[in-house]
C-alpha positions in Angstrom: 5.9 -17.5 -7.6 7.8 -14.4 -8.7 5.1 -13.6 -11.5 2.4 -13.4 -9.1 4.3 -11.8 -6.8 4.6 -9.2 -9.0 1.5 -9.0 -10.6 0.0 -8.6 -6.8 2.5 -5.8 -6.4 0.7 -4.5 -10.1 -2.7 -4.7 -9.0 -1.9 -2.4 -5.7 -0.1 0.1 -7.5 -2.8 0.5 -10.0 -5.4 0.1 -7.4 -4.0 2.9 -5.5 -3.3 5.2 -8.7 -7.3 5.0 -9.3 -7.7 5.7 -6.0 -5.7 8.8 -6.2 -7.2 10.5 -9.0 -10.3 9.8 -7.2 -9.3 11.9 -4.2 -7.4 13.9 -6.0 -9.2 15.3 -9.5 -12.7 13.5 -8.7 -13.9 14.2 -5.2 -13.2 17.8 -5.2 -14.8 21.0 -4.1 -14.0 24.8 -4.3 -13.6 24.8 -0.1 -11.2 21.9 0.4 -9.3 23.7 -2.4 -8.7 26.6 0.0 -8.4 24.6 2.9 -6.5 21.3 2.5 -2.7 23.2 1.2 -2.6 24.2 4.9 -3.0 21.2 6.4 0.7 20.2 4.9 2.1 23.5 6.4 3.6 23.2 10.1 2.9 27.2 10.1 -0.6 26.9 10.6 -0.8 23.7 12.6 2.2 24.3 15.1 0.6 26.7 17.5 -2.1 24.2 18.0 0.8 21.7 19.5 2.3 24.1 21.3 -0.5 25.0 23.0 -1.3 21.5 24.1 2.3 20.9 25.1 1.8 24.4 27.7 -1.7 23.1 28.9 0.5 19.6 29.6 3.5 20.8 31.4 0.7 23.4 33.5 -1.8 20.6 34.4 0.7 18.0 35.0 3.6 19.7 36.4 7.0 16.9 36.7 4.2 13.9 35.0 3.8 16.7 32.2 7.1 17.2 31.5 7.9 13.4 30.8 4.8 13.5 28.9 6.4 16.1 26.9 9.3 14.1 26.6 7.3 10.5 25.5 5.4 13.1 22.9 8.8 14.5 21.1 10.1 10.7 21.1 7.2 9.9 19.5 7.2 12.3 16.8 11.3 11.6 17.0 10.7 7.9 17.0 7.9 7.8 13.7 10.0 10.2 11.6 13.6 8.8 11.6 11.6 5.2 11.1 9.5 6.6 8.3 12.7 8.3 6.5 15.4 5.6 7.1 13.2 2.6 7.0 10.9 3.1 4.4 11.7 6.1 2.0 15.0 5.3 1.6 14.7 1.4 1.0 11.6 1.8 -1.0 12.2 5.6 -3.0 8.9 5.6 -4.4 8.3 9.0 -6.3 5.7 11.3 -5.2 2.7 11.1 -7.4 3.6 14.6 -8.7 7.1 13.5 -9.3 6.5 10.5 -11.4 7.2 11.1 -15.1 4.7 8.2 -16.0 1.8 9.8 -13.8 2.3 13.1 -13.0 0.4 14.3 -15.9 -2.8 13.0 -13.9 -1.9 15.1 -10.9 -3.5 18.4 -9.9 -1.1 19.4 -7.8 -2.6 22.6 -5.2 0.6 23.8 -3.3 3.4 25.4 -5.3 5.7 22.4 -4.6 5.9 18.8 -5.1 8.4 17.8 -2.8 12.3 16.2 -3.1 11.9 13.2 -1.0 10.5 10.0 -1.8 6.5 9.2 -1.1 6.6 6.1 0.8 5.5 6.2 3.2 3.8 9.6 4.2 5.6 11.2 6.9 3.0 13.8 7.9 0.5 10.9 8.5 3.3 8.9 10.4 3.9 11.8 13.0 0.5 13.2 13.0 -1.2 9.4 14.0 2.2 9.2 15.7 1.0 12.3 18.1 -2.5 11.6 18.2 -2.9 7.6 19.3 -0.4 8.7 22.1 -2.2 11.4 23.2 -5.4 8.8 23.0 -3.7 6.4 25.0 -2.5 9.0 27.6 -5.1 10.9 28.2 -8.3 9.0 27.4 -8.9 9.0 31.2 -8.8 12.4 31.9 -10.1 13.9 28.4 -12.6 11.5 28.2 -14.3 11.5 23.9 -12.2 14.5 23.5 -9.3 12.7 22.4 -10.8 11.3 19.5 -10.2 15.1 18.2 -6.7 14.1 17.7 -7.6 10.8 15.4 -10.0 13.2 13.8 -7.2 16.1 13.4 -4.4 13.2 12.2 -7.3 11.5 9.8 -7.5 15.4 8.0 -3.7 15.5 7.8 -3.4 12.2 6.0 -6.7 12.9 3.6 -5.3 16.3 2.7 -1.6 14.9 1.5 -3.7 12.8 -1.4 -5.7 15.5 -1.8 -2.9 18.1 -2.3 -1.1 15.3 -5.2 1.8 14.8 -2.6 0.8 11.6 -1.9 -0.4 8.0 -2.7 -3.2 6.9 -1.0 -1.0 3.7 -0.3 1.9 6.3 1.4 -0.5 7.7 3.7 -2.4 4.3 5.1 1.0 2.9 5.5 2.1 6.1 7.6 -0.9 6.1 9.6 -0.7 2.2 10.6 3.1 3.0 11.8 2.1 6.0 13.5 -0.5 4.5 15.4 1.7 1.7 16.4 4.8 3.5 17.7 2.0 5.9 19.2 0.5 2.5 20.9 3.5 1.7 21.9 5.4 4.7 23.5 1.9 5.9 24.9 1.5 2.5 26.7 5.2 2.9 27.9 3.9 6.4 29.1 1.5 5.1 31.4 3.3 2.1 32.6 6.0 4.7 34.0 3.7 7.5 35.1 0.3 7.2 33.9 -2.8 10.1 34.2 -5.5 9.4 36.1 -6.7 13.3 37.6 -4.9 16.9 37.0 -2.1 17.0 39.6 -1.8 20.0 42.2 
């Protein structure tokens, strides 16, 4: 039973390693190059939440400001679950990290990283953020929240694309993400719930 386990176990990890180069060294061009190293930098990306989090708390008023609080709890929430639960049980190397693979790496930002790869943080918190702001606002925003899927789906390509990550690390993130999102979202709306812009 233990062989097969293991040779299932095998199969994924060189499954997702073909995958990766893929991604990574295959399905390349000269403008997600330029553009993908951003995507892992909160600089670039953090005035965009801010912003939503000011267009919340104006259009909302009191129902905004718990939003604001489900939203943090969220990120809160998929980040200490990601790092304590998974990283730090599992302490899987990053791809460019890995002295037995890193050789097949391109690796586009100037650093690989410390902590462990599994699972992806960035797609954790970003499909964290997005499915509840889906679930919360679908109502009022209409198809316009599928920009957040969209926006989290980018993050997660871009940390395989980068060499940060496994393919495996990011799928995994984005499946807890979208749960905790599910679930603090639908807690959201239970408690307060949109339905029009408050006056």
């Amino acid at each position: 039973m233990n062989f097969f386990l293991t040779s299932f176990i095998q199969k994924i990890i060189y499954w997702d390693q073909q995958l990766f180069q893929k991604i990574n060294s295959d399905w390349t061009n000269p403008v997600f190059d330029s553009l993908l190293p951003f995507f892992r930098t909160p600089l670039y990306w953090t005035p965009l939440y801010l912003f939503l989090l000011f267009f919340i708390l104006m259009n909302f008023k009191l129902k905004g400001l718990w939003w604001i609080v489900f939203f943090i709890s969220t990120v809160a929430l998929t980040d200490m679950t990601g790092n304590y639960l998974f990283k730090h049980n599992f302490e899987r190397l990053r791809p460019c990290n890995d002295p037995e693979f890193f050789e097949h790496v391109r690796l586009l930002i100037k650093y690989c990283g410390s902590g462990f790869s599994f699972i992806s943080n960035h797609a954790a918190n970003h499909f964290g953020m997005a499915v509840f702001f889906f679930v919360t606002l679908r109502q009022v925003l209409k198809n316009w929240v599928w920009i957040g899927i969209i926006w989290a789906a980018a993050i997660a390509y871009a940390q395989v694309y980068v060499g940060i990550h496994y393919p495996a690390d990011v799928l995994s993130g984005a499946l807890l993400g979208t749960a905790l999102g599910l679930l603090m979202g639908t807690l959201f709306n239970k408690q307060f719930g949109f339905a029009i812009f408050d006056k």
